[in-house]
PDBQT receptor file of N, H, CA, C and O in Angstrom, charges set to zero:
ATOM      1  N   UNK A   1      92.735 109.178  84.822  1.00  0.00    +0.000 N 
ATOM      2  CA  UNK A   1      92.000 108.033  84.341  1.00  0.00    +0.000 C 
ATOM      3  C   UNK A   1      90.834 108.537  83.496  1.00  0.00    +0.000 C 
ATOM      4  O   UNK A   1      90.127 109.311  84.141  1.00  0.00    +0.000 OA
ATOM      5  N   UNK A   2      90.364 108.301  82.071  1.00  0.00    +0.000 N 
ATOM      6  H   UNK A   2      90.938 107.672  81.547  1.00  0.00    +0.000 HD
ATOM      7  CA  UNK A   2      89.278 108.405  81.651  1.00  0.00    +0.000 C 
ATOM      8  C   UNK A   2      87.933 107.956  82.124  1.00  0.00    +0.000 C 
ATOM      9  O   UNK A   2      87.806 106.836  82.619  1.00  0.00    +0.000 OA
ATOM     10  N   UNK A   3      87.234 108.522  82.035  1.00  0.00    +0.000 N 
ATOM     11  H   UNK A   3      87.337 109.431  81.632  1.00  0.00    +0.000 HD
ATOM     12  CA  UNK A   3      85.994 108.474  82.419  1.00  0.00    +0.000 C 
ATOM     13  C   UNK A   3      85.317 106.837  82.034  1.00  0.00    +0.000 C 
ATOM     14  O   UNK A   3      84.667 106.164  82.833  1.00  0.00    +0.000 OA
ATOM     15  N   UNK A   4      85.634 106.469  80.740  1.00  0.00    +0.000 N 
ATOM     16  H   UNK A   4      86.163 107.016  80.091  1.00  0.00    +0.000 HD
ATOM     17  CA  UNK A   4      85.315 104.890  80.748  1.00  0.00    +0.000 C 
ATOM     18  C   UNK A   4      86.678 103.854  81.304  1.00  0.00    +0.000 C 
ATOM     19  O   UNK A   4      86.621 102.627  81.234  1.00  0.00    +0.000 OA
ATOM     20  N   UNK A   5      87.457 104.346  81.662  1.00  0.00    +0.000 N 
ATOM     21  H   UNK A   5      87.503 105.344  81.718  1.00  0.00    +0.000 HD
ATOM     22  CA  UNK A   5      88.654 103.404  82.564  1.00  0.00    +0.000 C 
ATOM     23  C   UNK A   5      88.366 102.359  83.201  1.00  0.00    +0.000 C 
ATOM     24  O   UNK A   5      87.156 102.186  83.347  1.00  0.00    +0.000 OA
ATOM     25  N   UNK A   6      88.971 101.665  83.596  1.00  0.00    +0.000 N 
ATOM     26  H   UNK A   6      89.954 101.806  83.479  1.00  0.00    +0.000 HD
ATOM     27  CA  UNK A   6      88.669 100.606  84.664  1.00  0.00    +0.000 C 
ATOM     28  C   UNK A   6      90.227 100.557  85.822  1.00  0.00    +0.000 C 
ATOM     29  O   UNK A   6      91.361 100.244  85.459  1.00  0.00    +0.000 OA
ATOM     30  N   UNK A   7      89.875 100.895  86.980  1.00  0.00    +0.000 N 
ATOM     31  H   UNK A   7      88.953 101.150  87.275  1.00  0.00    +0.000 HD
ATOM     32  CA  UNK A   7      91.134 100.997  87.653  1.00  0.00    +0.000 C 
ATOM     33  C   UNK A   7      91.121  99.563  89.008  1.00  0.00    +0.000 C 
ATOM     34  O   UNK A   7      90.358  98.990  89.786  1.00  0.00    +0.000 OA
ATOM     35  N   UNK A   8      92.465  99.577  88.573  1.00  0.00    +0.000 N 
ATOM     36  H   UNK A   8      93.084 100.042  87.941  1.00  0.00    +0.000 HD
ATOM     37  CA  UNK A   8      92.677  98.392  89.277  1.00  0.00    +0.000 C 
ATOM     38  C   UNK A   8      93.641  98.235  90.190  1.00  0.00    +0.000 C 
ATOM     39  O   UNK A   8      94.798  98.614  90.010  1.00  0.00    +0.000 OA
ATOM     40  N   UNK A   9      93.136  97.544  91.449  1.00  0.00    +0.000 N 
ATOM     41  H   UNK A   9      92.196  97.235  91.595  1.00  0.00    +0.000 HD
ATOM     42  CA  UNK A   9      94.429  97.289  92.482  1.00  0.00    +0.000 C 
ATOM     43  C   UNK A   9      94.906  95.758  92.531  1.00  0.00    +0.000 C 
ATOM     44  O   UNK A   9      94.183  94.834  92.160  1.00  0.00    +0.000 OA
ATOM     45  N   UNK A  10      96.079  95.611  92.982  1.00  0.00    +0.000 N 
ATOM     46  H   UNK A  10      96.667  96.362  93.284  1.00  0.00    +0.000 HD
ATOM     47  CA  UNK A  10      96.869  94.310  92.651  1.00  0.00    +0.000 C 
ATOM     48  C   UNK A  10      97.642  94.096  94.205  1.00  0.00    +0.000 C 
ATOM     49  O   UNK A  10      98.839  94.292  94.412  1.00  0.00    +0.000 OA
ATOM     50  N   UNK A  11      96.914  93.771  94.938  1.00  0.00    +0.000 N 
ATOM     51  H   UNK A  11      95.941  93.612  94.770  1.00  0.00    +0.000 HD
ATOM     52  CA  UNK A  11      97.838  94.415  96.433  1.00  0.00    +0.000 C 
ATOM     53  C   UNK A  11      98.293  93.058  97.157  1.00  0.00    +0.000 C 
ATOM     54  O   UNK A  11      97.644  92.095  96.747  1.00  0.00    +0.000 OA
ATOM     55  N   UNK A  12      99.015  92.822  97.895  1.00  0.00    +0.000 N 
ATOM     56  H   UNK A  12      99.542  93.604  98.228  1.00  0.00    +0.000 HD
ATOM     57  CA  UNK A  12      99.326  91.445  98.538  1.00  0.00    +0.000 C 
ATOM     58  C   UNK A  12     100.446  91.330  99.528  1.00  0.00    +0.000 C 
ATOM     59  O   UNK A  12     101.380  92.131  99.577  1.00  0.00    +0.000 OA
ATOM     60  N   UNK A  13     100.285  90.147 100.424  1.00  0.00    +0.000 N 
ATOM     61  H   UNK A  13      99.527  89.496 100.384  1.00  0.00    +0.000 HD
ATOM     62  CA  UNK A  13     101.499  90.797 101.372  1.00  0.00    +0.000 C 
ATOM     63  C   UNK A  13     102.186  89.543 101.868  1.00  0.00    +0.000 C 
ATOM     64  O   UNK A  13     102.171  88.536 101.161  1.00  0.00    +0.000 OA
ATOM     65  N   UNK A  14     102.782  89.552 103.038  1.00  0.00    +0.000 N 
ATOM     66  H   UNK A  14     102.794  90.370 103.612  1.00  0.00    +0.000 HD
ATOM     67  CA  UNK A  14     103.367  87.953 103.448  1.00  0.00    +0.000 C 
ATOM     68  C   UNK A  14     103.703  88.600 105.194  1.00  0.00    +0.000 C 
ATOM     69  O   UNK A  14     104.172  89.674 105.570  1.00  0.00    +0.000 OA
ATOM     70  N   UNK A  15     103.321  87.650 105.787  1.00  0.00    +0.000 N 
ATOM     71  H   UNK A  15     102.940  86.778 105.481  1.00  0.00    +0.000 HD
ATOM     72  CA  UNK A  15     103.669  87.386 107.293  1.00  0.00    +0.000 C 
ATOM     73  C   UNK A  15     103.894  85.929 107.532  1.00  0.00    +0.000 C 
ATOM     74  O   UNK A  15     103.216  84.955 107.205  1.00  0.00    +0.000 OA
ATOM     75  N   UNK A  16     105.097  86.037 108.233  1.00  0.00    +0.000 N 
ATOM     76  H   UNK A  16     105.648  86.829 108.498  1.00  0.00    +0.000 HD
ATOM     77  CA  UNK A  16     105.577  84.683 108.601  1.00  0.00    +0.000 C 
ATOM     78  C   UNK A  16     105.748  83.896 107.306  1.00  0.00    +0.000 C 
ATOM     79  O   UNK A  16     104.913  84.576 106.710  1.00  0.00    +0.000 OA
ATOM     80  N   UNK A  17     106.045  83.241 106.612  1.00  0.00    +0.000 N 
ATOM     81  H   UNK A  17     106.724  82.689 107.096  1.00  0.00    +0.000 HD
ATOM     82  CA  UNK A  17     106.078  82.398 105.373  1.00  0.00    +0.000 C 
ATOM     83  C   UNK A  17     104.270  81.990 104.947  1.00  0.00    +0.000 C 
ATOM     84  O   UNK A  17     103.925  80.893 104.510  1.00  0.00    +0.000 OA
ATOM     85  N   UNK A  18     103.585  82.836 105.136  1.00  0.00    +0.000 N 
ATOM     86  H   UNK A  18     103.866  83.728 105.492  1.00  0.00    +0.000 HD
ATOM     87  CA  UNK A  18     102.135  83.190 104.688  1.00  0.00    +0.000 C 
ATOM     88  C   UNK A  18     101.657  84.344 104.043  1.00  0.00    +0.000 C 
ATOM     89  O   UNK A  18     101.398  85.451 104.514  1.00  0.00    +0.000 OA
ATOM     90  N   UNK A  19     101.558  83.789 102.551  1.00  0.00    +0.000 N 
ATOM     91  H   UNK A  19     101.769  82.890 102.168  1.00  0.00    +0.000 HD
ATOM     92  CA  UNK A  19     101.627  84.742 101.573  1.00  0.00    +0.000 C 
ATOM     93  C   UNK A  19      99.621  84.737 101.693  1.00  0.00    +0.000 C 
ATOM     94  O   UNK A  19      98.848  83.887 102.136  1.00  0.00    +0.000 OA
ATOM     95  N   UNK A  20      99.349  86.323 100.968  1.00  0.00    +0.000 N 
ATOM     96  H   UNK A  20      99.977  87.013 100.609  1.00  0.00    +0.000 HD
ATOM     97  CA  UNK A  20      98.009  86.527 100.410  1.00  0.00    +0.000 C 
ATOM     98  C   UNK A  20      98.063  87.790  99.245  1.00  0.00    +0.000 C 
ATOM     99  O   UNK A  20      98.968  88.623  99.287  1.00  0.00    +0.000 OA
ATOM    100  N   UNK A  21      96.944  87.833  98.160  1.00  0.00    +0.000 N 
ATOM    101  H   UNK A  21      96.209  87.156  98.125  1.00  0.00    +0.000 HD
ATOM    102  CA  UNK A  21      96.738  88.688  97.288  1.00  0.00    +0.000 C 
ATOM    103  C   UNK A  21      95.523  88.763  97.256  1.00  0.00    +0.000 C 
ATOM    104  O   UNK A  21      94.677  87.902  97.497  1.00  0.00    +0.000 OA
ATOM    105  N   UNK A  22      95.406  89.971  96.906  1.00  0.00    +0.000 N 
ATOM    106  H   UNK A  22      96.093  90.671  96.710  1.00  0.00    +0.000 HD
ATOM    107  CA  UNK A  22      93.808  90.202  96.265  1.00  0.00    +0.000 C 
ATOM    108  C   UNK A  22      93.933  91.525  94.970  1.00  0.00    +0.000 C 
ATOM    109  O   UNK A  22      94.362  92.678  94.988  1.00  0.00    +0.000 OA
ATOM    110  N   UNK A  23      93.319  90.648  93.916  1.00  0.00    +0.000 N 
ATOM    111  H   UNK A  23      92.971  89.711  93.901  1.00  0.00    +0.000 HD
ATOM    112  CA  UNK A  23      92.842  91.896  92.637  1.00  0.00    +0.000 C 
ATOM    113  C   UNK A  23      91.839  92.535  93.153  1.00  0.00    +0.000 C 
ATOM    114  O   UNK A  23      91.242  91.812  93.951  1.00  0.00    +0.000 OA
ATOM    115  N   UNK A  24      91.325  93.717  93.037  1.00  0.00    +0.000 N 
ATOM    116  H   UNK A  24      91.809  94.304  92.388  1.00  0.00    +0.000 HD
ATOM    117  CA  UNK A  24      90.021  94.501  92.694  1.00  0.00    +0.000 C 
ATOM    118  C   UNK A  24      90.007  95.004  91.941  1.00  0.00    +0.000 C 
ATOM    119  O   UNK A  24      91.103  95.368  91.515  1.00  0.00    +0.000 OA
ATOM    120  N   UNK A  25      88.699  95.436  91.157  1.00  0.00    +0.000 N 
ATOM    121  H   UNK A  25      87.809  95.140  91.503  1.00  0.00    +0.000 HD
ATOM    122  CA  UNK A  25      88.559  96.348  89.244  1.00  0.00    +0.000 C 
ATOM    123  C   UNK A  25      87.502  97.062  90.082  1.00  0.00    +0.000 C 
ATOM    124  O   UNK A  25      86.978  96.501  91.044  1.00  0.00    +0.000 OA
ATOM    125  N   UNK A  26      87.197  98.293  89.711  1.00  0.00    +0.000 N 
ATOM    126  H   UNK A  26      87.623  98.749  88.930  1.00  0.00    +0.000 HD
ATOM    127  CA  UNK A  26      85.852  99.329  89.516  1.00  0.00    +0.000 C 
ATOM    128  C   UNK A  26      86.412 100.111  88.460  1.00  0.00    +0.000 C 
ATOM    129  O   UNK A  26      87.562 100.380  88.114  1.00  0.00    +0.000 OA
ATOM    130  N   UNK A  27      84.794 100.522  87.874  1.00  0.00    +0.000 N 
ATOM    131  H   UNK A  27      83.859 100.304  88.155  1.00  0.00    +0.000 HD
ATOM    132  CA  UNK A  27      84.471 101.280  86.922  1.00  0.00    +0.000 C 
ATOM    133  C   UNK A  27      84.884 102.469  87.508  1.00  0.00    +0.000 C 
ATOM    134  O   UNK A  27      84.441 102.838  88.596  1.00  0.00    +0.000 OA
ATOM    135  N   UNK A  28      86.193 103.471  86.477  1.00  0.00    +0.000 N 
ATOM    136  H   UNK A  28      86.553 103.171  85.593  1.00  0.00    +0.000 HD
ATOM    137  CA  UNK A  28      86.250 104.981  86.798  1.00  0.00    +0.000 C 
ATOM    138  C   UNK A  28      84.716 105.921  86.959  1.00  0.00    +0.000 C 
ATOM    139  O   UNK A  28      84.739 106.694  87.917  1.00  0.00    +0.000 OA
ATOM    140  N   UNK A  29      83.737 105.925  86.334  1.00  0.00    +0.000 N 
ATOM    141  H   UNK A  29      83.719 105.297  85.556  1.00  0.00    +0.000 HD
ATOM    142  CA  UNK A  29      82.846 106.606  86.342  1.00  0.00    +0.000 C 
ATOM    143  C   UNK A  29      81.953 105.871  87.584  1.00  0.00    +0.000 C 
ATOM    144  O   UNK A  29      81.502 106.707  88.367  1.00  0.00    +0.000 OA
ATOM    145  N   UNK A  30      81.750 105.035  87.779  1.00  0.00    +0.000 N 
ATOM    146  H   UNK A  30      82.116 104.356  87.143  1.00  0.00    +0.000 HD
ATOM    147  CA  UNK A  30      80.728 103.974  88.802  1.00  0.00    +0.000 C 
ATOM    148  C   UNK A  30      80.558 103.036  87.876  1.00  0.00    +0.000 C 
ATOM    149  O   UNK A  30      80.531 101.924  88.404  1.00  0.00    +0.000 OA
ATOM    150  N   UNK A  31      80.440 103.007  86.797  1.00  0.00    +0.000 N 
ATOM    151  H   UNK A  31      80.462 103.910  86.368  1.00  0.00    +0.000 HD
ATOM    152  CA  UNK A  31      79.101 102.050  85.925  1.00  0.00    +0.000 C 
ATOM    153  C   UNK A  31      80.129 101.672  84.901  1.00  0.00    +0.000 C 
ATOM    154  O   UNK A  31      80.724 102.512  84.225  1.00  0.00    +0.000 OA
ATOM    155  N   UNK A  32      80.365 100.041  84.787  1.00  0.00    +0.000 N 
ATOM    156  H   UNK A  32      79.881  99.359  85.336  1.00  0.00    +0.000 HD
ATOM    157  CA  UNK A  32      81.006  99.072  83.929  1.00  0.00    +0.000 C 
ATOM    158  C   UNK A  32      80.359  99.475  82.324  1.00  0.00    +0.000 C 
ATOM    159  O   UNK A  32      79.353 100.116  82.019  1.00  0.00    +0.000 OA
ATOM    160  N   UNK A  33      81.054  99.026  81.760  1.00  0.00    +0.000 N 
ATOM    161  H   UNK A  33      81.871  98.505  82.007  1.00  0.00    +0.000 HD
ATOM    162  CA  UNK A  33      80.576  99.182  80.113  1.00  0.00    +0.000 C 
ATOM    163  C   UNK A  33      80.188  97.606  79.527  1.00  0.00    +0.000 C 
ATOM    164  O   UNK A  33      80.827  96.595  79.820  1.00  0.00    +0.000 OA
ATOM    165  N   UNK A  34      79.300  97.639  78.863  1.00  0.00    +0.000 N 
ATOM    166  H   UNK A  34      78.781  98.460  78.624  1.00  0.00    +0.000 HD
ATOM    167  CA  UNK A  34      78.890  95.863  78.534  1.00  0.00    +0.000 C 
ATOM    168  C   UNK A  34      79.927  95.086  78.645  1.00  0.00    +0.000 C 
ATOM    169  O   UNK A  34      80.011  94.165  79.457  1.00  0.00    +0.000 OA
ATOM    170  N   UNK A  35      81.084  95.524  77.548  1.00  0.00    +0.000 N 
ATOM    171  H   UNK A  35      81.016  96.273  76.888  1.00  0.00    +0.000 HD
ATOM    172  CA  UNK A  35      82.361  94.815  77.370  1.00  0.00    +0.000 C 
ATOM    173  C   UNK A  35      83.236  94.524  78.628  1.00  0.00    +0.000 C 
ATOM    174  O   UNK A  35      83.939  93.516  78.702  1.00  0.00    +0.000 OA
ATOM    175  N   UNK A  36      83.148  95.537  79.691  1.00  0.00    +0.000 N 
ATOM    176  H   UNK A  36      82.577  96.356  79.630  1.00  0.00    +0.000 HD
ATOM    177  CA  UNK A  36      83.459  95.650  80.829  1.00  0.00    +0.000 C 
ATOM    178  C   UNK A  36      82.930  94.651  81.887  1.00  0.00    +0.000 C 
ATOM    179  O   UNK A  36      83.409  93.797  82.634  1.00  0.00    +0.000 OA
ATOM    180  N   UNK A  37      81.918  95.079  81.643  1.00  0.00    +0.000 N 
ATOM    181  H   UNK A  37      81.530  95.773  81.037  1.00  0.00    +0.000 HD
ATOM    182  CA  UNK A  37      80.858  93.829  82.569  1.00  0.00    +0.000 C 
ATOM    183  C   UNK A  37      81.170  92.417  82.448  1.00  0.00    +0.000 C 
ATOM    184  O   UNK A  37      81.469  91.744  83.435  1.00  0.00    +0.000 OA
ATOM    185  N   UNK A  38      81.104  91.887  81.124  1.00  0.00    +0.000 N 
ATOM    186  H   UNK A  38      80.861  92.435  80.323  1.00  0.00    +0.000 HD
ATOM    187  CA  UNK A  38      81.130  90.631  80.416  1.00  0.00    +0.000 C 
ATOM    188  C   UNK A  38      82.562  90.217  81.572  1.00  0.00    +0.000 C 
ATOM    189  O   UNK A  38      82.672  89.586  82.623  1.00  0.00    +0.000 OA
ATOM    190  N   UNK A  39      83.526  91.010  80.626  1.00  0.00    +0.000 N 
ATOM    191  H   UNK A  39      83.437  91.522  79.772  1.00  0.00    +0.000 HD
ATOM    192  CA  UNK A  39      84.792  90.566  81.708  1.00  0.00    +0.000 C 
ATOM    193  C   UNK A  39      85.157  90.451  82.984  1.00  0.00    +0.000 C 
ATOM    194  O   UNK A  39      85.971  89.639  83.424  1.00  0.00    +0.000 OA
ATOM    195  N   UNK A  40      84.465  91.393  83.685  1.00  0.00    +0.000 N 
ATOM    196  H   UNK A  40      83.804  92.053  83.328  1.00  0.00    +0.000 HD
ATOM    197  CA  UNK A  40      84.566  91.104  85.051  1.00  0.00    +0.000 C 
ATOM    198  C   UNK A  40      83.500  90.079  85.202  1.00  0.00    +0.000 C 
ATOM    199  O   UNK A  40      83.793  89.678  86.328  1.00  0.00    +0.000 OA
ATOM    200  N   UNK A  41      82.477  89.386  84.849  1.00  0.00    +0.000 N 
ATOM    201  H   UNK A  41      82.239  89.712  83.934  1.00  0.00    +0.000 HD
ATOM    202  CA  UNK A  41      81.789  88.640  85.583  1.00  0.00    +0.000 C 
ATOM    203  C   UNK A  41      82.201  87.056  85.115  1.00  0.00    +0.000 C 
ATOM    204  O   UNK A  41      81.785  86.126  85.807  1.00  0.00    +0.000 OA
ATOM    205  N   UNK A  42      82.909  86.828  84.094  1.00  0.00    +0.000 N 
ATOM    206  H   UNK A  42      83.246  87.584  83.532  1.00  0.00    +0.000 HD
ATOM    207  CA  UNK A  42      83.699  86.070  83.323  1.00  0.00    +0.000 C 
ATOM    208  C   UNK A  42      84.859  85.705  84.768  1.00  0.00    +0.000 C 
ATOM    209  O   UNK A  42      84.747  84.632  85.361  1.00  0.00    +0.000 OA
ATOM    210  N   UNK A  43      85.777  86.601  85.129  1.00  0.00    +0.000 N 
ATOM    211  H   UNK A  43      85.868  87.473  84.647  1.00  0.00    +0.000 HD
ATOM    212  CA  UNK A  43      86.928  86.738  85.906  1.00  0.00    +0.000 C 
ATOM    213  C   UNK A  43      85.825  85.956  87.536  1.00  0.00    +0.000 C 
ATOM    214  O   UNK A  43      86.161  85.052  88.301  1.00  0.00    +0.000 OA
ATOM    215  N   UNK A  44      84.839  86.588  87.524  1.00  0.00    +0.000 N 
ATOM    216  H   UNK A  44      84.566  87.322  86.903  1.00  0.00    +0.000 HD
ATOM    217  CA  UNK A  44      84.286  86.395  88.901  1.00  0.00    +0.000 C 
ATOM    218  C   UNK A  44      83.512  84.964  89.065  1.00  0.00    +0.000 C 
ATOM    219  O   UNK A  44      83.001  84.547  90.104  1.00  0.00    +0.000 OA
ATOM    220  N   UNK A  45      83.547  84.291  87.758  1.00  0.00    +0.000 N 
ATOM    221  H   UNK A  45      83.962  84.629  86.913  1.00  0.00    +0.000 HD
ATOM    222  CA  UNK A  45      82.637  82.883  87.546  1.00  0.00    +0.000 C 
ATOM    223  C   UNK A  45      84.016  81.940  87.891  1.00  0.00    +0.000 C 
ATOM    224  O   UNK A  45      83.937  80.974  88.650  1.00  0.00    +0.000 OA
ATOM    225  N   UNK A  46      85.118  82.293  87.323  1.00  0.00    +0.000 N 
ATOM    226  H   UNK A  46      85.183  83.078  86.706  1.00  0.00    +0.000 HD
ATOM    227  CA  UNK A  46      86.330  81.532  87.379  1.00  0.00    +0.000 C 
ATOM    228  C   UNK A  46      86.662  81.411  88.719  1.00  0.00    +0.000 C 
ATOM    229  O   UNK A  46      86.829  80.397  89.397  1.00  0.00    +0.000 OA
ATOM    230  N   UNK A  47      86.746  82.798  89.057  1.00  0.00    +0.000 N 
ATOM    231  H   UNK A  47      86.609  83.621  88.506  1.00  0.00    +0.000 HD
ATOM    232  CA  UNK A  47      87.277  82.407  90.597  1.00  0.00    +0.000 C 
ATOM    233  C   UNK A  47      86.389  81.871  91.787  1.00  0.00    +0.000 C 
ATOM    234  O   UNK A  47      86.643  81.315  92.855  1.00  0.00    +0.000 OA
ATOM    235  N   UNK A  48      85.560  82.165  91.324  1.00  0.00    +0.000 N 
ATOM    236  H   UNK A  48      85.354  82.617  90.456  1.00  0.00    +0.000 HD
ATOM    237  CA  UNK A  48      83.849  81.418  92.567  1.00  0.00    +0.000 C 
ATOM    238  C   UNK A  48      84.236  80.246  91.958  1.00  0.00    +0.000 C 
ATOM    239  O   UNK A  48      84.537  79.584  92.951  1.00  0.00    +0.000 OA
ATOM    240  N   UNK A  49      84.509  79.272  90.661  1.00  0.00    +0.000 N 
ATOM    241  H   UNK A  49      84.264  79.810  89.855  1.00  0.00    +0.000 HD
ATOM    242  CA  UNK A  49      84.627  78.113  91.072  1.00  0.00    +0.000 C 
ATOM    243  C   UNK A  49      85.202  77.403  91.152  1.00  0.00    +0.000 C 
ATOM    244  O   UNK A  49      84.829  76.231  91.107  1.00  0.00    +0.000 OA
ATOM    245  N   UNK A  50      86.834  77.917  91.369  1.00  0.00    +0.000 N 
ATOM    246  H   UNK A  50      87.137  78.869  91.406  1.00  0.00    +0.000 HD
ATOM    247  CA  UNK A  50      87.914  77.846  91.295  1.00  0.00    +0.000 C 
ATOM    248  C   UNK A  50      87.808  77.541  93.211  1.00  0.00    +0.000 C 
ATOM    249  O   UNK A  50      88.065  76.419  93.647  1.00  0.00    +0.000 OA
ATOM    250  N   UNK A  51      87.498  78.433  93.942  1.00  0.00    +0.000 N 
ATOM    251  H   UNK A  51      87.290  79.344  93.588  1.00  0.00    +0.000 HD
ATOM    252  CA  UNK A  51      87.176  78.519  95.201  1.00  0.00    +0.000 C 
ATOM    253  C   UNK A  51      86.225  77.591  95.608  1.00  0.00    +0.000 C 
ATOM    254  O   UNK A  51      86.366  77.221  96.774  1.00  0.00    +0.000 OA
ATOM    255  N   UNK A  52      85.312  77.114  95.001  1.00  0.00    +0.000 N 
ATOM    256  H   UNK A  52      85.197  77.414  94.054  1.00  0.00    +0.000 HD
ATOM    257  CA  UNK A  52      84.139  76.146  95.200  1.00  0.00    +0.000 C 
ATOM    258  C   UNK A  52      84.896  74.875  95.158  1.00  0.00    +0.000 C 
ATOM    259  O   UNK A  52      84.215  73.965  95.631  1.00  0.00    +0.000 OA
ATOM    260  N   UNK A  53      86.218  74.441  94.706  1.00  0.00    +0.000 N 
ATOM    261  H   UNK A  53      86.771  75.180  94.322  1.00  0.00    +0.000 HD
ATOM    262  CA  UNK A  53      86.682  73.211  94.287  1.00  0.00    +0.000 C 
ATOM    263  C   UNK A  53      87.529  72.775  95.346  1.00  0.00    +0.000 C 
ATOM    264  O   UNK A  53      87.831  71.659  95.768  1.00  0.00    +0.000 OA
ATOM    265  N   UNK A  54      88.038  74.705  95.881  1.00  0.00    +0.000 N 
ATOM    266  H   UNK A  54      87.793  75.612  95.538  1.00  0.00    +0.000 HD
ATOM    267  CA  UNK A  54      89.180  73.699  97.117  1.00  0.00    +0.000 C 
ATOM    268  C   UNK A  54      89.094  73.135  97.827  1.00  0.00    +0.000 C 
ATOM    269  O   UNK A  54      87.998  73.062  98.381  1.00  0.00    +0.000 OA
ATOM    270  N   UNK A  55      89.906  72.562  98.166  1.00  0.00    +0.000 N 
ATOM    271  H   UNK A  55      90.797  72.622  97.716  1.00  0.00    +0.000 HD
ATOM    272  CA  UNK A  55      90.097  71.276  99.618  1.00  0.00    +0.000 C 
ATOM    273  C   UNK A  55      90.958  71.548  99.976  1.00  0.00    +0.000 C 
ATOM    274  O   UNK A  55      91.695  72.441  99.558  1.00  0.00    +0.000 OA
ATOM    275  N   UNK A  56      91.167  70.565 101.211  1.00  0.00    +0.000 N 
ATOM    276  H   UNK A  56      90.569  69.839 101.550  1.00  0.00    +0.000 HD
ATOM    277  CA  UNK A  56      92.865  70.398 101.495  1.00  0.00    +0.000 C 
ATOM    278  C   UNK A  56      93.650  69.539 100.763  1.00  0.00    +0.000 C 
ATOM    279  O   UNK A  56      93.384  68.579 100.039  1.00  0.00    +0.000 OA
ATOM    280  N   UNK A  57      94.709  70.097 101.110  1.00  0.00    +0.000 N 
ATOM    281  H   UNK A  57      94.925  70.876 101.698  1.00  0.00    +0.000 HD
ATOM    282  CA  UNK A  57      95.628  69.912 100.028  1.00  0.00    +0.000 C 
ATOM    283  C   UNK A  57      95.437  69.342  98.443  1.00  0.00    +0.000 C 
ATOM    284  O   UNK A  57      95.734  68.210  98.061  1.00  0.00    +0.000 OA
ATOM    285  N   UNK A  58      94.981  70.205  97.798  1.00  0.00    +0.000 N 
ATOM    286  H   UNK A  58      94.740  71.124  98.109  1.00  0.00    +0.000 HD
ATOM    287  CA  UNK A  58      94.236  70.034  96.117  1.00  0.00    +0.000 C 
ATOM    288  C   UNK A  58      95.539  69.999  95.062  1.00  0.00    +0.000 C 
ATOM    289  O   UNK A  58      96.362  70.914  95.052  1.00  0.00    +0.000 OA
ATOM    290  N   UNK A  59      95.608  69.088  94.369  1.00  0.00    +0.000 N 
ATOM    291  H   UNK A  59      94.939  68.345  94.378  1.00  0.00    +0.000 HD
ATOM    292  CA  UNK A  59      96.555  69.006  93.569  1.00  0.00    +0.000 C 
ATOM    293  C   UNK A  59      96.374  70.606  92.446  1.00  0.00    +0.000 C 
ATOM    294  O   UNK A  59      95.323  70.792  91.832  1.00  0.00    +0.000 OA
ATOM    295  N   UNK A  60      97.086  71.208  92.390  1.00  0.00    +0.000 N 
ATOM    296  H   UNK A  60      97.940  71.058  92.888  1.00  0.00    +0.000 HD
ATOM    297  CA  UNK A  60      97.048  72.870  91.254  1.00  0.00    +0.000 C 
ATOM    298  C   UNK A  60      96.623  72.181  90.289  1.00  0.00    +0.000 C 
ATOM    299  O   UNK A  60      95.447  72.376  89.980  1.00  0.00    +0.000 OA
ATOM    300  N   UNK A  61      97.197  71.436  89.710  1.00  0.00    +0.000 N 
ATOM    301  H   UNK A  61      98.152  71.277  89.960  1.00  0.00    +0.000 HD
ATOM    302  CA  UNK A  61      96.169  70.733  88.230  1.00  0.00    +0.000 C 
ATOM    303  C   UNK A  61      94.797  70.396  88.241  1.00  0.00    +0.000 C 
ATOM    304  O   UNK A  61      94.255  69.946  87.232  1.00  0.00    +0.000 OA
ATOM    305  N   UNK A  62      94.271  70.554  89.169  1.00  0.00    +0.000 N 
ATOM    306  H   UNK A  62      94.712  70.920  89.988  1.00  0.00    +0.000 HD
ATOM    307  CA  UNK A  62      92.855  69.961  89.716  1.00  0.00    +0.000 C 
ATOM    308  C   UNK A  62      92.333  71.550  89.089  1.00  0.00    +0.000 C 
ATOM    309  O   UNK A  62      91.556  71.635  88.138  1.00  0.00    +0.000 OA
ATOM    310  N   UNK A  63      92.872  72.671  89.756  1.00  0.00    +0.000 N 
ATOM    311  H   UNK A  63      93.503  72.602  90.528  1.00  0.00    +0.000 HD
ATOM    312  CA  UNK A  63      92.028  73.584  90.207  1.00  0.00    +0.000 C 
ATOM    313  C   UNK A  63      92.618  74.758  88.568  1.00  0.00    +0.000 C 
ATOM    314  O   UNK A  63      92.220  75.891  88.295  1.00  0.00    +0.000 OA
ATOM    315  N   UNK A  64      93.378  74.113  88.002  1.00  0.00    +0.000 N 
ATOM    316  H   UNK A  64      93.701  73.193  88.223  1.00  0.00    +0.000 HD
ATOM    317  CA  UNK A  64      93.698  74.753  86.420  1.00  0.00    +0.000 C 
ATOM    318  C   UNK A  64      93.069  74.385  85.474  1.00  0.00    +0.000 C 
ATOM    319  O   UNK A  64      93.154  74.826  84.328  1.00  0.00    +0.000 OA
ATOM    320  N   UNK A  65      92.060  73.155  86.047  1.00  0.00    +0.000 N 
ATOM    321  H   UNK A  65      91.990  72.797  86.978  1.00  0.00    +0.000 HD
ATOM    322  CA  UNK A  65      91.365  72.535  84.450  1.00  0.00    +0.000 C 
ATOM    323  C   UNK A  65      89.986  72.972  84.749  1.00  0.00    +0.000 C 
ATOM    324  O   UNK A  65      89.191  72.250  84.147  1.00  0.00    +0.000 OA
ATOM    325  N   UNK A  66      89.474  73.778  85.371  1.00  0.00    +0.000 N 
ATOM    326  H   UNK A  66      90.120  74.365  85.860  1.00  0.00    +0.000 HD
ATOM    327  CA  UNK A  66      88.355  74.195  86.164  1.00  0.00    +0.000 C 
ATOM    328  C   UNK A  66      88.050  75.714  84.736  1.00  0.00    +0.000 C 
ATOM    329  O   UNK A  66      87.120  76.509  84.869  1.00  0.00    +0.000 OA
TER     330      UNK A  66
């Protein structure tokens, strides 16, 4: 991986007919690059309020126009 890289895991699993995923990103060196930054905190605004919206049972179109 280069030193300005960004490495990423994509991991997820299923028990019983109960699925889960989770992304993670870090900076190869420790420290994001502006362009880097921008995007991950972009990715992290979406999903905080993407998560802020759910309910039970939420129609997916609800939580795609977000």
């Amino acid at each position: 991986m280069h030193s300005v890289g960004v490495g990423l895991f994509d991991m997820g699993s299923e028990y019983y007919c109960f699925s889960s995923d989770i992304t993670c990103s870090f900076p190869a060196n420790g420290k994001f690059t502006a362009d880097q930054k921008a995007i991950y905190e972009a990715v992290l605004r979406s999903c905080r309020a993407v998560m802020s919206a759910m309910k039970p049972e939420p129609v997916g179109a609800e939580l795609r126009c977000l």
